[in-house]
N, C-alpha and C positions, 0 to 999 in steps of 0.2 A: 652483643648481649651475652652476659653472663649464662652457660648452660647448666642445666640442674641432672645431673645423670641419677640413675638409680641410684639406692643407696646399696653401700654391701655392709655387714656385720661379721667383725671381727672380737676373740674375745676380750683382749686387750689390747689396747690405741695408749703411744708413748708418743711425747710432741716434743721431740731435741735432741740431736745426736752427739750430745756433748758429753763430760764424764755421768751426769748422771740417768741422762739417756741409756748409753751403753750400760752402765752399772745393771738396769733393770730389765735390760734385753738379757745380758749375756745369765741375771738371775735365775729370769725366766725358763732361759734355753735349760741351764745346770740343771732346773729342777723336772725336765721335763716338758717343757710348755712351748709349743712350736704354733700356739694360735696367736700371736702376735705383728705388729708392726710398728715402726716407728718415721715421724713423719719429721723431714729437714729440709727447714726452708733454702739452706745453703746445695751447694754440688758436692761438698765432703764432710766427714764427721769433724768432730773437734772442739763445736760449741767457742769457748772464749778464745781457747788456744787456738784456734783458727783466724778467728776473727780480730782478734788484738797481736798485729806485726810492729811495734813501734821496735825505733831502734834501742837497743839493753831490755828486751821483755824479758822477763825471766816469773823464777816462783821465788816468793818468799821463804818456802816451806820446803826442808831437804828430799831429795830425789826419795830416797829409798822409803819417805813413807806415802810422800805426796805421791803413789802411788796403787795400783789394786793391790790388796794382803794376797788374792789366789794369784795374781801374775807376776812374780818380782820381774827385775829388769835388773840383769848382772849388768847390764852393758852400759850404764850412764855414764857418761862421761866427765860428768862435773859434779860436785854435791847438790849446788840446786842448780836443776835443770833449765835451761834455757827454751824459748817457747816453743821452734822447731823441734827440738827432741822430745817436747810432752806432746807433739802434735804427732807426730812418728810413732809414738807409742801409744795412743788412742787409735791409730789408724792399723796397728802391727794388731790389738787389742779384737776391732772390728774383723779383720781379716781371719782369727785364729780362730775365732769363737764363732767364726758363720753368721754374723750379723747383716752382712748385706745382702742379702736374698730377703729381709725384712723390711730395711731401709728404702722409703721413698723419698728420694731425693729433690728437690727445686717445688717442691712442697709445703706453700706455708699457709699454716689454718687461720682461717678467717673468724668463725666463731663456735661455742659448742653450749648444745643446749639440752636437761635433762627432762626426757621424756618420761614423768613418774608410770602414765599406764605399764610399758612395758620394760622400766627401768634399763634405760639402754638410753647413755647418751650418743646426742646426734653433734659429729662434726661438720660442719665446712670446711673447704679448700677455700683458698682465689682460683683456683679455675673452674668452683662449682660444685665438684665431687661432693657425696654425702656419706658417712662413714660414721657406722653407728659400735658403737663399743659398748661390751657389758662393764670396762672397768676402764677408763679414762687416767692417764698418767701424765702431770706436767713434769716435763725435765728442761724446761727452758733457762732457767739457771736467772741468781739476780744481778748478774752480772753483764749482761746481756742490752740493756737500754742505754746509752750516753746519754748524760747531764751537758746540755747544752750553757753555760751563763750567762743572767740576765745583765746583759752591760749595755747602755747605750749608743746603739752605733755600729752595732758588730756587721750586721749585714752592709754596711756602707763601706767597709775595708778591700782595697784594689787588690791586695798581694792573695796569697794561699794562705787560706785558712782548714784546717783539721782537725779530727778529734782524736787525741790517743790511740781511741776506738777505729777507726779510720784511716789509719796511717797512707797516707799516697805517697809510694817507695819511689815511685816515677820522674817525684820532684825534688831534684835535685838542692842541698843546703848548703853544699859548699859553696863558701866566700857569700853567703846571704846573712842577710841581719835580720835575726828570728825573732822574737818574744814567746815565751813560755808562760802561760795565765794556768798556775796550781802550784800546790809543790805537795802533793801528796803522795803516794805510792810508785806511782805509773811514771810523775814528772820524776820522781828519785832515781828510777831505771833512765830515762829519756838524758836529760841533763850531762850525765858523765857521756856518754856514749857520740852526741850532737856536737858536743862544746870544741872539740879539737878542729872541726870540722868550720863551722860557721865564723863570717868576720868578726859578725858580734853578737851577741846573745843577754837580752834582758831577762830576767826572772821574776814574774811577779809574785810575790807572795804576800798569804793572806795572815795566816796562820804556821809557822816552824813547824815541822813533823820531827817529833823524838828519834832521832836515827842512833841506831847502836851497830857495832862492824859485824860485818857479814865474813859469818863461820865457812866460807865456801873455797875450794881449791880443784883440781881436774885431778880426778880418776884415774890411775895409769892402767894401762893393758894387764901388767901384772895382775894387779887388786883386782878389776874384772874378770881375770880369766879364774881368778880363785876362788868369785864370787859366784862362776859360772859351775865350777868343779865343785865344790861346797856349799848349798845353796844355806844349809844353817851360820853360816859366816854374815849374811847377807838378811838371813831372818833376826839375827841378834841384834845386828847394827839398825836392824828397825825399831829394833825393841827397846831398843837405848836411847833412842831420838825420841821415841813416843812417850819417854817417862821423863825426860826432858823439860820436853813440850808441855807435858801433862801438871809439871811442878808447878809451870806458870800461873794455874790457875790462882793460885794460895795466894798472888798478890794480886791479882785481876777482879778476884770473885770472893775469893774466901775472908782475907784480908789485905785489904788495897792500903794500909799502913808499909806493907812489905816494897812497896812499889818506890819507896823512899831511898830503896839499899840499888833499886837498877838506875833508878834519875841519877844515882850519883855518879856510875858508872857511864852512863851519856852525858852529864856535864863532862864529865873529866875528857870524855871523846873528845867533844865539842874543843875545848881548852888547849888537847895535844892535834888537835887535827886544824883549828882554826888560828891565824898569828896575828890578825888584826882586828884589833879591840872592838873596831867599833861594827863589821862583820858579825861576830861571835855573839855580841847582844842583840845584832837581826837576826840568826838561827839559832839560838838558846832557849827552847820553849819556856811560856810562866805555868802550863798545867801541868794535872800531874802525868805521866808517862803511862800511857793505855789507855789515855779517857778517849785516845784518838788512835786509830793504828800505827801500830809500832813500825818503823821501817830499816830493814838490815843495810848498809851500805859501805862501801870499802872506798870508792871514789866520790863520792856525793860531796863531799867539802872542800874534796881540790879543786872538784871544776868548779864549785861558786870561787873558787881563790883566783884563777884564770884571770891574766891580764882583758879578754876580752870578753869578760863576763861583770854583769851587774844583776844584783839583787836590790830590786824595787820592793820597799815596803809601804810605800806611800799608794795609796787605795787610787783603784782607777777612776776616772772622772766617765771616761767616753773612749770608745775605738771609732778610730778616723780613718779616714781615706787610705794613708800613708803611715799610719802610728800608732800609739796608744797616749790617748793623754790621761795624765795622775792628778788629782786634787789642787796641786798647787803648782799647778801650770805647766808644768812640764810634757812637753811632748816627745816621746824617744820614737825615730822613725822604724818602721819594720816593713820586710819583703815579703815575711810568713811567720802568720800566726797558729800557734799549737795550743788548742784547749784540752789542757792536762788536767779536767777538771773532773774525772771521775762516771759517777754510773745515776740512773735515778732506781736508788735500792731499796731506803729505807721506807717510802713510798708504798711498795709492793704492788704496783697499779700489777690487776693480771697479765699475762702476758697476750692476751685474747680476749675478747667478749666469752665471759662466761657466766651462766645463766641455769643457776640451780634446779629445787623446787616452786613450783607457783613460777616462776620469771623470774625468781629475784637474781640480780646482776652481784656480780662478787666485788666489783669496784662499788658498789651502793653500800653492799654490808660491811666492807672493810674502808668507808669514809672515814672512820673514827681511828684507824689506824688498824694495820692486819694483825690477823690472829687467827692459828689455828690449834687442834691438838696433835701436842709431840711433835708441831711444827709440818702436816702431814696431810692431815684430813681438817673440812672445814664442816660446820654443821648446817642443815639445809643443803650441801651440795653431797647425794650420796655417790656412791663409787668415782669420787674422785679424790685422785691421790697426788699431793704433790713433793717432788725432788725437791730440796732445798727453801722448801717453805718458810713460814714467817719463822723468826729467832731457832735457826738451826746453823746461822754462819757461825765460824771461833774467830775469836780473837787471838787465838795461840798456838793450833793445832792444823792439821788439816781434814781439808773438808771431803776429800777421798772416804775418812773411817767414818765420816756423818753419811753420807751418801751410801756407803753400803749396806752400815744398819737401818738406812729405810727400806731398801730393795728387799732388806730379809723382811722387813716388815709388812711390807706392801706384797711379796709371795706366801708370809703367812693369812693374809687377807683374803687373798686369793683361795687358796687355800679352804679356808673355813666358809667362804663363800660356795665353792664345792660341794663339800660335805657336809653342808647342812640345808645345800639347795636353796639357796636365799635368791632371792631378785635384787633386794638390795641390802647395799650395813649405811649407816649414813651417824655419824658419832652426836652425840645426846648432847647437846646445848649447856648442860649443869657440867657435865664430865667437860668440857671446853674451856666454860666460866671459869670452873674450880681450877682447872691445870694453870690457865692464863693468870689469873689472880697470884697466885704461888710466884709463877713463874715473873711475875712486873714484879712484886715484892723482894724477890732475891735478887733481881737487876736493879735495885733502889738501891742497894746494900754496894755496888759493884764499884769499881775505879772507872766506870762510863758514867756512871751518875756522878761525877763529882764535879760536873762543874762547865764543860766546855761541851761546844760546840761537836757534831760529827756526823759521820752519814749512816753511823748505823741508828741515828732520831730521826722522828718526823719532824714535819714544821712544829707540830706543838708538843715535840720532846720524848715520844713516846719510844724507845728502844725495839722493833720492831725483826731487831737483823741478828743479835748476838743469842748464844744459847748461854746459860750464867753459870756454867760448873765442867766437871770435867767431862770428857766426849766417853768414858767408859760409864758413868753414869746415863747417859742416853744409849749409850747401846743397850742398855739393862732393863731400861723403861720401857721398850721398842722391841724386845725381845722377841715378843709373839703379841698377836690382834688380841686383844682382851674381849668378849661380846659384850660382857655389860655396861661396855662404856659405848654403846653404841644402841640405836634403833635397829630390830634385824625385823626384813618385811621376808617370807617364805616366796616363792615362784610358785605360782600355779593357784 
């Protein structure tokens, strides 16, 4: 039987030790604030980069920005960093900044419920604990859940089956006949890295992902040690990546007409990368470029070229025993299945039973699809804040410079929760509406809405996951806690 120990009360409770976890510890600590804890249901920090080992993980997003603005990192080795070395530098991160004397580790919360009398939400553990916060912080990230596919038959396959999410390093792929079910991001990394390795390798795809080549090369000691010696060498080349990145918007968001000039530049990939005709019309996407994430690649069309590789575009029927069979009859035999099928994101199911004012359940009020303000606060749930909430992900940028202008946001919170002695802020349902309403409107406008399928929609289409303009513009909105877009209740 589950024990219920006392409860203790800390001022603020963070639930995930991943970038935006740490983001809002190490915020906190900067400003002063040492009443904190952060709860991780794993035994080390890391969040996805811990969790996601598949073979070629990497970032899409170059090192020096997909990282903290106050901590560069002269020492990367590669332009974009590989998932060990982003994991090395959240854990270098943890260590420098005195995070683990905070961190509760092999800790994972069960549910949290806000107690309006004395505005203190109440957590659980799985091992019972009860752990009351004045200011509740999700950092669990939406990246976080594997999308399992609904395919008839899966549980009935003899060989090894995993999920990107998942990777089990222990079983061995050489000389095995795999099957690969996705080809979106994760499969684009998997695929090159597997294919040398295995006798044979089927791919099944559903959808072509727009792949354009990947700007990436290794860092030499030299440039490191310069980068180490001059640290503004290293702040410029961020600054030149971030404006880059930031250009993208104008065909993404601003005018998806412009998106016309990069499809031309990944057909032409496609055409110099791929030699057989009738290959090149199975990964040639028909939408437009961005409606679905974009994916960098440098090997990705040799290995589909690979004598011991096929690319299935004929839709699964059923997974068997031994195989996977396709519509029209065909059965191709497999030893091990890899479901490279991604995250359940656009969903935003919470990452916990969470249970505002009155009881109401946050999975209840975000049925219709989620939503919150500036992607942060939800209305009904007061002092709770979340890391990477509803349409804060980019489609272009990274999500490092989204994360930390919440943390400032969430310490000016803090903050004004202080000094003006509140019990609780809990943001104004109109000020929600109005943001959300704006905010679906300009994502109407986008190169997501144009047509296709993707996981930043729900089932009934609602964009949920992308933010629609540039990340400097969210920094700006975010700036400092506004009161008036908020209920404030005084203490006492």
């Amino acid at each position: 039987m589950v024990h219920e120990a006392p409860a203790e009360t800390q001022r603020v409770l963070i639930v995930g030790a991943g970038f935006a976890g740490l983001a809002m510890g190490i915020t906190l600590k900067e400003a002063g604030i040492d009443e904190f804890t952060i709860l991780e249901q794993a035994d080390e920090v890391g969040g996805t980069w811990r969790d996601n080992r598949y073979p070629g993980c990497g970032c899409d997003v170059q090192s020096h920005l997909y990282s903290f603005s106050f901590e560069p990192n002269p020492r990367w080795s590669r332009m974009f960093a590989r998932q060990e070395e982003i994991l090395q530098y959240l854990v270098h991160c943890t260590d420098k900044y005195g995070l683990r004397p905070h961190i509760r580790f092999r800790t994972a919360v069960l549910d949290a419920r806000f107690d309006e009398p004395t505005g203190l939400w109440e957590v659980r553990t799985r091992a019972g604990d009860v752990i009351r916060a004045r200011v509740l912080v999700t950092g669990c990230g939406v990246l976080s859940r594997p999308s399992y596919p609904d395919i008839a038959g899966l549980s009935t396959f003899a060989g090894k089956t995993f999920h990107s999410a998942d990777w089990d390093a222990a079983f061995p792929l050489e000389g095995r006949t795999v099957a690969v079910i996705g080809t979106g991001a994760s499969a684009v990394q998997i695929i090159p890295s597997i294919a040398p390795k295995v006798a044979r390798l089927a791919v099944y795809q559903r959808t072509p992902p727009w792949v354009l080549p990947k700007p990436d090369r290794e860092i030499g000691a030299v440039e490191q040690a310069l980068f180490a010696r001059v640290p503004a060498l290293q702040k410029a080349l961020r600054r030149v990546i971030y404006w880059q990145r930031e250009a993208l918007v104008l065909g993404l968001a601003v005018e998806p007409r412009l998106m016309k000039i990069a499809e031309a530049v990944g057909r032409k990939y496609v055409e110099e990368s791929v030699a057989d005709p009738a290959l090149r019309a199975k990964v040639l996407p028909t939408y437009a470029m961005g409606c679905k994430r974009i994916v960098p690649s440098n090997d990705y069309y040799g290995a589909l070229q690979r004598e011991n590789v096929e690319v299935v575009t004929e839709p699964i029927a059923e997974i068997r025993a031994n195989g996977v069979l396709t519509r029209d009859g065909t059965e191709r035999q497999a030893d091990a299945l890899v479901l490279a099928t991604g995250f359940q994101a656009a969903e935003h199911v919470a990452p916990f039973e969470l249970r505002g004012r009155a009881g109401a359940r946050l999975d209840e009020v975000w049925r219709d699809g989620a939503e919150a303000y500036l992607g942060t606060t939800v209305s009904g749930f007061p002092n709770l804040f979340m890391m990477t909430g509803p349409n804060t992900l980019l489609g272009h940028s990274s999500m490092v410079f989204i994360i930390e202008a919440q943390a400032r946001y969430v310490l000016s919170s803090i903050r004004a929760m202080r000094e003006r002695r509140l019990k609780l802020v809990d943001v104004r349902a109109d000020a929600q509406a109005r943001y959300n309403e704006r905010l679906q409107e300009r994502l109407g406008k986008t190169v997501w809405a144009s047509g296709c399928t993707s996981w930043y929609k729900t089932r009934s289409g609602k964009n949920t996951m992308l933010w629609p303009g540039f990340t400097f513009e969210y920094r700006l909105r975010t700036r400092r806690f506004e009161p008036r877009d908020y209920e404030l209740v005084p203490a006492g």
